[in-house]
KEVO-746924 format. One record per residue (C-alpha): residue number from 1; residue in three letters; z, y, x. Coordinates in Angstrom, 1 decimal, always signed. Layout:
N
<pt i="NUM" aa="ALA" Z="Z" Y="Y" X="X"/>
...
This chain:
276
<pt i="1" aa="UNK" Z="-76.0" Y="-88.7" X="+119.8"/>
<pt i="2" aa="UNK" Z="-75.7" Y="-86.1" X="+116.9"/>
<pt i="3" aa="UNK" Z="-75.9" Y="-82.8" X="+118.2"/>
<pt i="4" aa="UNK" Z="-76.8" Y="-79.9" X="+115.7"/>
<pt i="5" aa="UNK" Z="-78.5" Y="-77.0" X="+116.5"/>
<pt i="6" aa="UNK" Z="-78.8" Y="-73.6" X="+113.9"/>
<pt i="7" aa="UNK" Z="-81.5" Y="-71.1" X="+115.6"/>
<pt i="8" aa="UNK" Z="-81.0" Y="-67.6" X="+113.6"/>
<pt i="9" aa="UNK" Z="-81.1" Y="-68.6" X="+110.1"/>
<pt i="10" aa="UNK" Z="-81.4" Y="-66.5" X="+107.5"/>
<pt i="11" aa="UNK" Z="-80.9" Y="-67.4" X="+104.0"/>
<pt i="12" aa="UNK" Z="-82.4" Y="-65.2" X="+100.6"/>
<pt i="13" aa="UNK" Z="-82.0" Y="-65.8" X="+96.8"/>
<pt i="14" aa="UNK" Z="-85.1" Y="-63.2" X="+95.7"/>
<pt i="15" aa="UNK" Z="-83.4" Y="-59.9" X="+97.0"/>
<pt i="16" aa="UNK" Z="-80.4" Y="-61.1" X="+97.6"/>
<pt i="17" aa="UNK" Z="-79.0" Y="-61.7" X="+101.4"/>
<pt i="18" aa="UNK" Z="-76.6" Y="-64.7" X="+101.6"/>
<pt i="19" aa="UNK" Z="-76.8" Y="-65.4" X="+105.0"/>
<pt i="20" aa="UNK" Z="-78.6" Y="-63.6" X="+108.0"/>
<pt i="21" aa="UNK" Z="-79.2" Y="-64.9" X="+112.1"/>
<pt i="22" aa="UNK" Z="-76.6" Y="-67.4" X="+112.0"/>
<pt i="23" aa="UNK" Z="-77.0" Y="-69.1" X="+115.4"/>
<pt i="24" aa="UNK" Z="-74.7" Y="-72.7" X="+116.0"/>
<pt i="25" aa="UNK" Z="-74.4" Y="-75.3" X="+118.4"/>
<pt i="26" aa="UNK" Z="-72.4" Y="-78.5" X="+117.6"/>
<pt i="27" aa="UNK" Z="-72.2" Y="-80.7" X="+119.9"/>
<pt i="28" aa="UNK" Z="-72.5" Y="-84.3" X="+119.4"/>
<pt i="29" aa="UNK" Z="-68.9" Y="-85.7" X="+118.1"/>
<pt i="30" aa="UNK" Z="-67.5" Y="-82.5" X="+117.6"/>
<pt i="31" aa="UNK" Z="-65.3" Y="-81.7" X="+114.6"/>
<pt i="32" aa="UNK" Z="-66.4" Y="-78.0" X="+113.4"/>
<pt i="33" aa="UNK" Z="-64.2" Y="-76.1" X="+110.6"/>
<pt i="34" aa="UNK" Z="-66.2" Y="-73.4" X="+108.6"/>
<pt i="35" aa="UNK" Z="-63.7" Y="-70.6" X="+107.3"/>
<pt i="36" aa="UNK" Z="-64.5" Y="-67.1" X="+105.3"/>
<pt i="37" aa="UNK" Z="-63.8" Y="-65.8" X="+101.8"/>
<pt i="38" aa="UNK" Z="-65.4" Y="-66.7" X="+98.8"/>
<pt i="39" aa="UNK" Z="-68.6" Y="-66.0" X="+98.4"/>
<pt i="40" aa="UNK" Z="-70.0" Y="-65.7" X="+102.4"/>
<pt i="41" aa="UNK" Z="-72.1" Y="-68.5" X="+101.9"/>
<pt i="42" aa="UNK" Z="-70.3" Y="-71.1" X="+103.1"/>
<pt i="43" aa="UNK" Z="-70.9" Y="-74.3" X="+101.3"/>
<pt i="44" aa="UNK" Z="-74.6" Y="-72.7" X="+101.3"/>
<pt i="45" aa="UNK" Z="-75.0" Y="-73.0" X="+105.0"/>
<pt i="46" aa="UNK" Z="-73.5" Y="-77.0" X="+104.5"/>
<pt i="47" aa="UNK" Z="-76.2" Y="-77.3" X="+101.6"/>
<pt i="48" aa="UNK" Z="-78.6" Y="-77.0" X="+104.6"/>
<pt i="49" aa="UNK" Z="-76.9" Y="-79.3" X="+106.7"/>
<pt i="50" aa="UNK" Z="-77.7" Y="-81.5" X="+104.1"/>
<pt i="51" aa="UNK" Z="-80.9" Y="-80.7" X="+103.2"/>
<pt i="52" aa="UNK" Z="-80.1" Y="-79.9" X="+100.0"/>
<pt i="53" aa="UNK" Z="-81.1" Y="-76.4" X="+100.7"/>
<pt i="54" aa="UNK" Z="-84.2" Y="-75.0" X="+102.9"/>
<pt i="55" aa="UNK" Z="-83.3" Y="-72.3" X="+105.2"/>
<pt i="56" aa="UNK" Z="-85.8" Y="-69.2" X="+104.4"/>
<pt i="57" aa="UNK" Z="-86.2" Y="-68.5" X="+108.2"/>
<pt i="58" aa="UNK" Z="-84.8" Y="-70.2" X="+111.3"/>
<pt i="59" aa="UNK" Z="-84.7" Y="-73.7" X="+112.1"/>
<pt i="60" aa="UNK" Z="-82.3" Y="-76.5" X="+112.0"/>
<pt i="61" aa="UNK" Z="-82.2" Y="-79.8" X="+114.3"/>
<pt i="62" aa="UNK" Z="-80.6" Y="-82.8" X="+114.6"/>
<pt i="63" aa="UNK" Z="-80.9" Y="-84.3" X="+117.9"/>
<pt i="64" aa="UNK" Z="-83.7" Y="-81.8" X="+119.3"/>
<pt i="65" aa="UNK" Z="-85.3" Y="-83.0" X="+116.2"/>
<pt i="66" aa="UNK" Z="-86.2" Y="-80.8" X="+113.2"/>
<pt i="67" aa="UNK" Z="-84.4" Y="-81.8" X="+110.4"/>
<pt i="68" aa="UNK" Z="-85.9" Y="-83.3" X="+107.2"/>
<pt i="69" aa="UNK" Z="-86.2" Y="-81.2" X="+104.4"/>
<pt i="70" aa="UNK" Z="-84.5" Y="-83.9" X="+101.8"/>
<pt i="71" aa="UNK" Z="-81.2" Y="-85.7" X="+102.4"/>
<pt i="72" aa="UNK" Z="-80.7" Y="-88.4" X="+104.2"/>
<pt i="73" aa="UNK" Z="-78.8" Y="-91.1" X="+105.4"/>
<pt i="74" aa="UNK" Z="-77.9" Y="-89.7" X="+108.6"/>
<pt i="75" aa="UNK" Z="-76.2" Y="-87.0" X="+106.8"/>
<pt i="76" aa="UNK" Z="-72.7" Y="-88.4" X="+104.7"/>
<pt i="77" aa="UNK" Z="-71.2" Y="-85.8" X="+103.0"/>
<pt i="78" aa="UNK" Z="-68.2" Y="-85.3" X="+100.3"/>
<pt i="79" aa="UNK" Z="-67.6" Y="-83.0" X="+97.9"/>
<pt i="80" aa="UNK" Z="-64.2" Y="-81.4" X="+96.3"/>
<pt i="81" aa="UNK" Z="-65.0" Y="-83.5" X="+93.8"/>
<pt i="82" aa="UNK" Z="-65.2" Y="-87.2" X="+94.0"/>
<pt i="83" aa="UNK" Z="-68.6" Y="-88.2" X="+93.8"/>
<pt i="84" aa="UNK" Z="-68.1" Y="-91.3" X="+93.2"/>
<pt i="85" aa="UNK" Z="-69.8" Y="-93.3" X="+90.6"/>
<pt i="86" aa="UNK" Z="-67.4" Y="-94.0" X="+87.2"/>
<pt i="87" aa="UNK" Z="-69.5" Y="-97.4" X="+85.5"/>
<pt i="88" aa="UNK" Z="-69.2" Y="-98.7" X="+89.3"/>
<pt i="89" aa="UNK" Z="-66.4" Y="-100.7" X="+90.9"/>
<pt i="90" aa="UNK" Z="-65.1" Y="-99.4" X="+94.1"/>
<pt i="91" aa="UNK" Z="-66.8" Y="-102.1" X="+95.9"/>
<pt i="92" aa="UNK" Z="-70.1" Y="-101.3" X="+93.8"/>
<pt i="93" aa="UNK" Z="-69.3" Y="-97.6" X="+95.1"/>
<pt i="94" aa="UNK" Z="-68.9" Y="-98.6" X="+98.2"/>
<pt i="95" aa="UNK" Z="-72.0" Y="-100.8" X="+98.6"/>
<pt i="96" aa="UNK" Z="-74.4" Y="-98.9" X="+96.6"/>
<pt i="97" aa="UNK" Z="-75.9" Y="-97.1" X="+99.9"/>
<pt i="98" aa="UNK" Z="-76.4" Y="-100.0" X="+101.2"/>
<pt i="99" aa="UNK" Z="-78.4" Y="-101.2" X="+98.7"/>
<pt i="100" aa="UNK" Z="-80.6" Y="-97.9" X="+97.8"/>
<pt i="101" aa="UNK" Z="-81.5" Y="-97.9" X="+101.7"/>
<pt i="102" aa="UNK" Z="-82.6" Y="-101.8" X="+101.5"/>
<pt i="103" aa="UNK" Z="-84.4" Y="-102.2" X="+98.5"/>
<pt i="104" aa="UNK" Z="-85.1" Y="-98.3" X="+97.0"/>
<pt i="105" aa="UNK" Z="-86.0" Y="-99.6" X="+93.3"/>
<pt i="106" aa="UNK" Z="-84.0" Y="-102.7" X="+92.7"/>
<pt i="107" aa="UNK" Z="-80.9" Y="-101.6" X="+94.4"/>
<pt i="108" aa="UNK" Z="-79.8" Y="-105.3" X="+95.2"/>
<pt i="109" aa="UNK" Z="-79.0" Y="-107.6" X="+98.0"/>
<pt i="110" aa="UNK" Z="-79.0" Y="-111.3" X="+97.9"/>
<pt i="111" aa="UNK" Z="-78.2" Y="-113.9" X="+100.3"/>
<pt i="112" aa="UNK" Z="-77.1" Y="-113.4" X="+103.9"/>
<pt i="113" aa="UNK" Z="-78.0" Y="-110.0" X="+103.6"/>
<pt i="114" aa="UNK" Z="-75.4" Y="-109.5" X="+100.6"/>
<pt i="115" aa="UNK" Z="-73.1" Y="-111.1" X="+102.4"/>
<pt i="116" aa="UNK" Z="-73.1" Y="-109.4" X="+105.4"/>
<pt i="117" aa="UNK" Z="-73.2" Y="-105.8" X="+103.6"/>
<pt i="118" aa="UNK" Z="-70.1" Y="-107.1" X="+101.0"/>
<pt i="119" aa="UNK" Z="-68.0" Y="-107.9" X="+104.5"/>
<pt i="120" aa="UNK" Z="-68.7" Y="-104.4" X="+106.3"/>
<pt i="121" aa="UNK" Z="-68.0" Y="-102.4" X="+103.0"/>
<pt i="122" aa="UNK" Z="-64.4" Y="-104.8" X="+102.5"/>
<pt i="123" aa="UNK" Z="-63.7" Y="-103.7" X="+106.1"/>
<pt i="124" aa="UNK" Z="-64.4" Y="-100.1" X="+105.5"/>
<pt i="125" aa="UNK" Z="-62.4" Y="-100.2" X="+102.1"/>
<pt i="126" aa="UNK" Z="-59.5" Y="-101.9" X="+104.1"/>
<pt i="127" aa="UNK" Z="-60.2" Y="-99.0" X="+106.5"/>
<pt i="128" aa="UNK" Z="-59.7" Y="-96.0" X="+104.2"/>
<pt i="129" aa="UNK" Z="-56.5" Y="-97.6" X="+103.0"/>
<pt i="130" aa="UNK" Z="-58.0" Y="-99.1" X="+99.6"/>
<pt i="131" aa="UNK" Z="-57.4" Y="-103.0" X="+100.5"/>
<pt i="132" aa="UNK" Z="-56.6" Y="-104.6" X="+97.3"/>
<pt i="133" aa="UNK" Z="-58.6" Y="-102.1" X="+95.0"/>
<pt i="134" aa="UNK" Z="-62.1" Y="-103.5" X="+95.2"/>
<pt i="135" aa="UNK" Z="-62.3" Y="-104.6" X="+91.7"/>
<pt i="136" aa="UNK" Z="-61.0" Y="-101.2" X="+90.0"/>
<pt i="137" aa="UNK" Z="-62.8" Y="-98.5" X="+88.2"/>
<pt i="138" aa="UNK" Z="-62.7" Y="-94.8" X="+89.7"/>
<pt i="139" aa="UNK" Z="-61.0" Y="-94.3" X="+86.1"/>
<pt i="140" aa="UNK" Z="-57.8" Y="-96.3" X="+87.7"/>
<pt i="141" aa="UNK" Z="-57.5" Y="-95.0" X="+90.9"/>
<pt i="142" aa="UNK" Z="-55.6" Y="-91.2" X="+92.0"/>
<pt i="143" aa="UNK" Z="-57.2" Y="-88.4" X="+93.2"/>
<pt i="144" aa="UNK" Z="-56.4" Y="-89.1" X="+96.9"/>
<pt i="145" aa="UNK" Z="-57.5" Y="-93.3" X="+96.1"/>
<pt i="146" aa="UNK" Z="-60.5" Y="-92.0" X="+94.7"/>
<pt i="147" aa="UNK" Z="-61.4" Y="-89.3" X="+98.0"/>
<pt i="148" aa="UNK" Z="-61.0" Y="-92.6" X="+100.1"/>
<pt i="149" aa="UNK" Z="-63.3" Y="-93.6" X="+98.4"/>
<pt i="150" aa="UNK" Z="-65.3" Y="-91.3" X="+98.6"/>
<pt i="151" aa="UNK" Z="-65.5" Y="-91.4" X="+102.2"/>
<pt i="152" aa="UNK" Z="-66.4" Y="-95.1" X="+102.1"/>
<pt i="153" aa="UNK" Z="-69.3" Y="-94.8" X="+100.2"/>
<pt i="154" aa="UNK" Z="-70.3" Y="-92.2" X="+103.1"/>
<pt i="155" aa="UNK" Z="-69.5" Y="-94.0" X="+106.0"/>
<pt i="156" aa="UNK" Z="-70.8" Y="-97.2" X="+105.0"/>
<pt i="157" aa="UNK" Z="-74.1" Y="-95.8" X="+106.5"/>
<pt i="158" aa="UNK" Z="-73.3" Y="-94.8" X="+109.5"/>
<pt i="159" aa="UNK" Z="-74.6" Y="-91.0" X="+109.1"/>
<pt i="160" aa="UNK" Z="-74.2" Y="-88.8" X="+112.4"/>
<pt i="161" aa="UNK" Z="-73.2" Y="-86.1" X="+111.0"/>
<pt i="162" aa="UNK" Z="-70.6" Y="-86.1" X="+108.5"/>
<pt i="163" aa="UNK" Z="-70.6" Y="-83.2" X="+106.4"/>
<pt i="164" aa="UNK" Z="-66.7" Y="-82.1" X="+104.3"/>
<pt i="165" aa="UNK" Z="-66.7" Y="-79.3" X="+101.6"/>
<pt i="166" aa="UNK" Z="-63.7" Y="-78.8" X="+100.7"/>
<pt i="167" aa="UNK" Z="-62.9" Y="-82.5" X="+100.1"/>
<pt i="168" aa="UNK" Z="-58.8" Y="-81.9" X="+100.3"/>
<pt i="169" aa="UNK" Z="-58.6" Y="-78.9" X="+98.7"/>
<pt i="170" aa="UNK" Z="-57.9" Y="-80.4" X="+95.1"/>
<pt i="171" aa="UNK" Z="-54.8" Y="-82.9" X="+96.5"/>
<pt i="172" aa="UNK" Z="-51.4" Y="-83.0" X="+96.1"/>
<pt i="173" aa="UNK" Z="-49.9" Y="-81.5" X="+99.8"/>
<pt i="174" aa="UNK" Z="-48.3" Y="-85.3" X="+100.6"/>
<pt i="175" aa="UNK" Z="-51.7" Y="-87.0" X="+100.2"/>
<pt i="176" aa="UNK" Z="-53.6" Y="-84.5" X="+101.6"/>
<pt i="177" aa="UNK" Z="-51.8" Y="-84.8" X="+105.3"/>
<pt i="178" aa="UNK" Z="-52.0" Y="-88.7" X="+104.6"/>
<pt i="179" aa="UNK" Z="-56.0" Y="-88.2" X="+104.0"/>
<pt i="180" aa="UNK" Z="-55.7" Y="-85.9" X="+107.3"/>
<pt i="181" aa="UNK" Z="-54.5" Y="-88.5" X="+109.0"/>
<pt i="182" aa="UNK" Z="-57.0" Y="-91.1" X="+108.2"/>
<pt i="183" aa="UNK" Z="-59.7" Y="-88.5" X="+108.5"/>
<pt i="184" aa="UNK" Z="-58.7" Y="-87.9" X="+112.7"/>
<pt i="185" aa="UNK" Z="-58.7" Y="-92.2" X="+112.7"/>
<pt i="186" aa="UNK" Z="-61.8" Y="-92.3" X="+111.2"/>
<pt i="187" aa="UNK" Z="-63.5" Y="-89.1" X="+113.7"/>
<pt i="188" aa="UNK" Z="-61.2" Y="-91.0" X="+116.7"/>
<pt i="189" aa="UNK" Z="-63.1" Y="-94.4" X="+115.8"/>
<pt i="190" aa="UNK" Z="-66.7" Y="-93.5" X="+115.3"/>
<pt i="191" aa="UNK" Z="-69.9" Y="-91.9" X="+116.7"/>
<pt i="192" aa="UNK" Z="-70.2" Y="-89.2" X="+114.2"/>
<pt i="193" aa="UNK" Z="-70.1" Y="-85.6" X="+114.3"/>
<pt i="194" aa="UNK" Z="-68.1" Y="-83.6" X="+111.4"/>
<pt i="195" aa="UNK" Z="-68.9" Y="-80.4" X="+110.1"/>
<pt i="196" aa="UNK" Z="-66.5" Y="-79.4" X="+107.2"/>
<pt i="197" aa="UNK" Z="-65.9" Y="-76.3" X="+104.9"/>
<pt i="198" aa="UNK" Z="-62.7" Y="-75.5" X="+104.4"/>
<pt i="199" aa="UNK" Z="-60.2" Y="-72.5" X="+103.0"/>
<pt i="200" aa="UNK" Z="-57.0" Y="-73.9" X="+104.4"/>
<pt i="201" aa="UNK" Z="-56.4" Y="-72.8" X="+108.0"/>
<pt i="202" aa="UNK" Z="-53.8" Y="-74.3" X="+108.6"/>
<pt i="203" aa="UNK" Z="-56.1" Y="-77.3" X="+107.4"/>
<pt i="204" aa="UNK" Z="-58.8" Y="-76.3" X="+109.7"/>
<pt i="205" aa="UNK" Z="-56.8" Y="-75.8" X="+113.3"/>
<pt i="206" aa="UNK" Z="-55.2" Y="-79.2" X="+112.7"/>
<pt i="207" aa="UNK" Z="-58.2" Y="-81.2" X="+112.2"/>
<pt i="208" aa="UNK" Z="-61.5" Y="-79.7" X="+114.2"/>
<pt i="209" aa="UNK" Z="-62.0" Y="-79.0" X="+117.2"/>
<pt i="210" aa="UNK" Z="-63.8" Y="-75.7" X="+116.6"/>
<pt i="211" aa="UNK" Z="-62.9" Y="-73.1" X="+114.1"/>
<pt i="212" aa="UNK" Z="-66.0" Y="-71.4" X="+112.9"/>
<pt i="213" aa="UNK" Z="-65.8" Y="-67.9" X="+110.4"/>
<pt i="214" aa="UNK" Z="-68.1" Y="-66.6" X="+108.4"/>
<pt i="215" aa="UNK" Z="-68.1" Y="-62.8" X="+107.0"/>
<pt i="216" aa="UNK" Z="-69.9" Y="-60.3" X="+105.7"/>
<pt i="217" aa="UNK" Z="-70.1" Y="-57.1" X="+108.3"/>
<pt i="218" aa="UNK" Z="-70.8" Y="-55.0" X="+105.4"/>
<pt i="219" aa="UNK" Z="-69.1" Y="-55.2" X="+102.2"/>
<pt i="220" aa="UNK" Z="-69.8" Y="-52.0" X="+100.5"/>
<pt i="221" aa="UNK" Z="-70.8" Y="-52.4" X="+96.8"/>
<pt i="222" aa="UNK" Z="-73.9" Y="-51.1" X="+97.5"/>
<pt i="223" aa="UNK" Z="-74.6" Y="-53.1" X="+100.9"/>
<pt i="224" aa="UNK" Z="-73.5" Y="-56.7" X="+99.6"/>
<pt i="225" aa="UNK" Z="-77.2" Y="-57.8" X="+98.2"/>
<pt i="226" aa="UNK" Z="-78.9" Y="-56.6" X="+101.4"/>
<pt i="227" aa="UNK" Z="-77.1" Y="-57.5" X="+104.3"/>
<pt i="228" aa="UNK" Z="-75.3" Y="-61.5" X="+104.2"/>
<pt i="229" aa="UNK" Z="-72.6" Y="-63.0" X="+105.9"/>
<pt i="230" aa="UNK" Z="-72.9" Y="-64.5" X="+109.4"/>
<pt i="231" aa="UNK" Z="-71.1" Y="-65.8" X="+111.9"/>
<pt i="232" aa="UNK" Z="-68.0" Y="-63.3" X="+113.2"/>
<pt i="233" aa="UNK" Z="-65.6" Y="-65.7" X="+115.2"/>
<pt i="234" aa="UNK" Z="-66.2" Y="-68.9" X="+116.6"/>
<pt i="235" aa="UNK" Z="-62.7" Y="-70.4" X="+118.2"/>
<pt i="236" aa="UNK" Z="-61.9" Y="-73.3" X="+120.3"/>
<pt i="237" aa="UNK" Z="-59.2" Y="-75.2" X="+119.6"/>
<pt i="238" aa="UNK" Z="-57.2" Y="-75.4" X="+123.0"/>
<pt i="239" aa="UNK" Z="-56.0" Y="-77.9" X="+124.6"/>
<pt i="240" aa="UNK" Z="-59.0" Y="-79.7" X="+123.5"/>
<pt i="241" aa="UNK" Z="-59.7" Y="-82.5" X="+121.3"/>
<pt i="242" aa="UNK" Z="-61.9" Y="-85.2" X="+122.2"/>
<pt i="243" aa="UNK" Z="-63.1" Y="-88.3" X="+119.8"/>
<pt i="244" aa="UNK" Z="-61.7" Y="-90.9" X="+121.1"/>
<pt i="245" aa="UNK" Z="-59.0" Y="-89.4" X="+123.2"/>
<pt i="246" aa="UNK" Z="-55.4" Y="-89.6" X="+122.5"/>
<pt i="247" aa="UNK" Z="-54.1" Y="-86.0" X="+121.2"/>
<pt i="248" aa="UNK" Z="-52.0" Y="-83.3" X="+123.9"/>
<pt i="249" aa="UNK" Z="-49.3" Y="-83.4" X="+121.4"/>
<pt i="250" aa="UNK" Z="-49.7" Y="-83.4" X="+117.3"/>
<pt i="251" aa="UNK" Z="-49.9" Y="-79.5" X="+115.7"/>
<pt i="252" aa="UNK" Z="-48.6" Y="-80.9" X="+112.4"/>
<pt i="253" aa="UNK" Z="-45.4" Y="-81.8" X="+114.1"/>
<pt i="254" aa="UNK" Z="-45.2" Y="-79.9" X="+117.2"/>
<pt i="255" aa="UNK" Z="-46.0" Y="-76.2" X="+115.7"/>
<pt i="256" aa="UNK" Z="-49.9" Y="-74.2" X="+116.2"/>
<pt i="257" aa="UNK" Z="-52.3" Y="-74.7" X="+118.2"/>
<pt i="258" aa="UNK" Z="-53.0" Y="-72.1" X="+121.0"/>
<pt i="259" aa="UNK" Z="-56.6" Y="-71.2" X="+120.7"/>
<pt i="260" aa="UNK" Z="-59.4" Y="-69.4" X="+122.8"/>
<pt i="261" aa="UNK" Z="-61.4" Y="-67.4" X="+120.5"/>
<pt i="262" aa="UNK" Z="-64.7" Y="-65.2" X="+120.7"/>
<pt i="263" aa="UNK" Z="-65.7" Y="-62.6" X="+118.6"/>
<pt i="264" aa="UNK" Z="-69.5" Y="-63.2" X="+117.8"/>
<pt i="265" aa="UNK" Z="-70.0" Y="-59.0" X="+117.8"/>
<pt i="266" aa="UNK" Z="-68.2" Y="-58.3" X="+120.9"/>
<pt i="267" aa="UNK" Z="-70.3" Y="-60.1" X="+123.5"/>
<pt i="268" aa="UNK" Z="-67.8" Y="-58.3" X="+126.8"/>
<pt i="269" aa="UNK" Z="-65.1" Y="-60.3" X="+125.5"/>
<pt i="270" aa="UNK" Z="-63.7" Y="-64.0" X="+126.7"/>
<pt i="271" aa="UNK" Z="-61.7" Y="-66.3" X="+126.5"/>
<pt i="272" aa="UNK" Z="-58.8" Y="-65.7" X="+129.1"/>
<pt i="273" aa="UNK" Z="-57.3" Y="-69.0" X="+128.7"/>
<pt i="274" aa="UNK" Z="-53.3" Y="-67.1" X="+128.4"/>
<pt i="275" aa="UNK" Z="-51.1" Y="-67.8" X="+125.9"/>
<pt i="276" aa="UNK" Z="-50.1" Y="-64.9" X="+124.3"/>
């Protein structure tokens, strides 16, 4: 399982509000898009996903769990930009989790143990389309070759939650629906839950399965240090997408997505399930 839970947290820099009584449920497997303008605090909230960042009140768990305050391998994430490792091979990339969470100071396998870790990160490498490229640099390999790889090196350990910022944003439109594509196989084929910030909406209602926006209520000049952003629409994507289930029909091919939304400050409303 990999269920998140957010329980009103607030986020401050000094005197300055980023984020205040954001309240989220994920539930386990699901594929949540975070959308908002610039600056709402965003990749901030992900930060804390990650543990990267400490919320300054509120509390976040993984699995009724309170999650530790340091990264760690049950949380993958990728960046915009490729953090992979340039003096490493893309099988060194790939492999180098493995090794940090087996042997913390050497960083090396031997034996049946190499091995076995060599074979799962060949079959991942094949998975993410990079069969053949095991021996190159990041140097030699395009941006959308060296995202793949990216998301290698993350899912070699088998995080439950899978945390995206922005991780397509810098790709050419062709390789970015061919990384869309591998990213609903990948979400389709594993246990994980995926929690990704994105600016694209069209990017965002054709991969999750919840559409999440952040925004500042208040955006007066004077208002913008003391009050943050919080949550202002949460939307289910209808019909709905399960892991593992063969799609309704395909919204890149077959036009939008008709979706159920409610308003975070308008507690009367609901979701009438018509199509408008």
């Amino acid at each position: 399982m990999s269920e998140l839970v957010i329980e009103k947290v607030w986020k401050e820099y000094g005197d300055q509000i980023v984020l205040e009584d954001v309240s989220l449920t994920v539930a386990s497997r699901a594929f949540v898009a975070l959308v908002g303008p610039s600056g709402c605090g965003k990749t901030t909230f992900l930060r804390m996903l990650l543990g990267q960042e400490r919320p300054t009140r509120g509390a976040i768990r993984l699995d009724g769990e309170a999650l530790p305050q340091e990264p760690g391998p049950d949380r993958g994430v990728v960046f915009q930009r490729y953090s992979v490792f340039p003096h490493l091979t893309v099988l060194g990339n790939v492999l180098l989790g493995r090794e940090l969470s087996t042997s913390r100071y050497k960083a090396k396998l031997f034996g049946a143990a190499r091995r076995s870790a060599v074979d799962e990160a060949r079959r991942l490498i094949a998975e993410v389309g990079l069969s053949g490229a095991e021996d190159k640099y990041p140097a030699q390999l395009s941006g959308g070759m060296q995202q793949r790889l990216a998301l290698a090196q993350a899912l070699i350990m088998k995080p439950k939650v899978l945390l995206l910022d922005e991780p397509f944003g810098a790709l050419d439109p062709g390789i970015r629906a061919e990384i869309h594509t591998l990213m609903k196989r990948l979400w389709h084929e594993t246990q994980m839950t995926v929690v990704m910030v994105t600016h694209d909406m069209r990017e965002a209602f054709t991969l999750a399965t919840r559409v999440v926006a952040f925004e500042r209520r208040r955006d007066r000049p004077e208002e913008k240090q003391r009050y943050g952003a919080t949550i202002t629409k949460d939307i289910s994507i209808w019909p709905p997408r399960l892991a593992g289930a063969p799609p309704v029909f395909s919204p890149d091919r077959d036009g939008p997505v008709i979706s159920l939304g409610l308003r975070r400050d308008d507690p009367a409303s609901s979701p009438s399930g018509e199509k408008p």
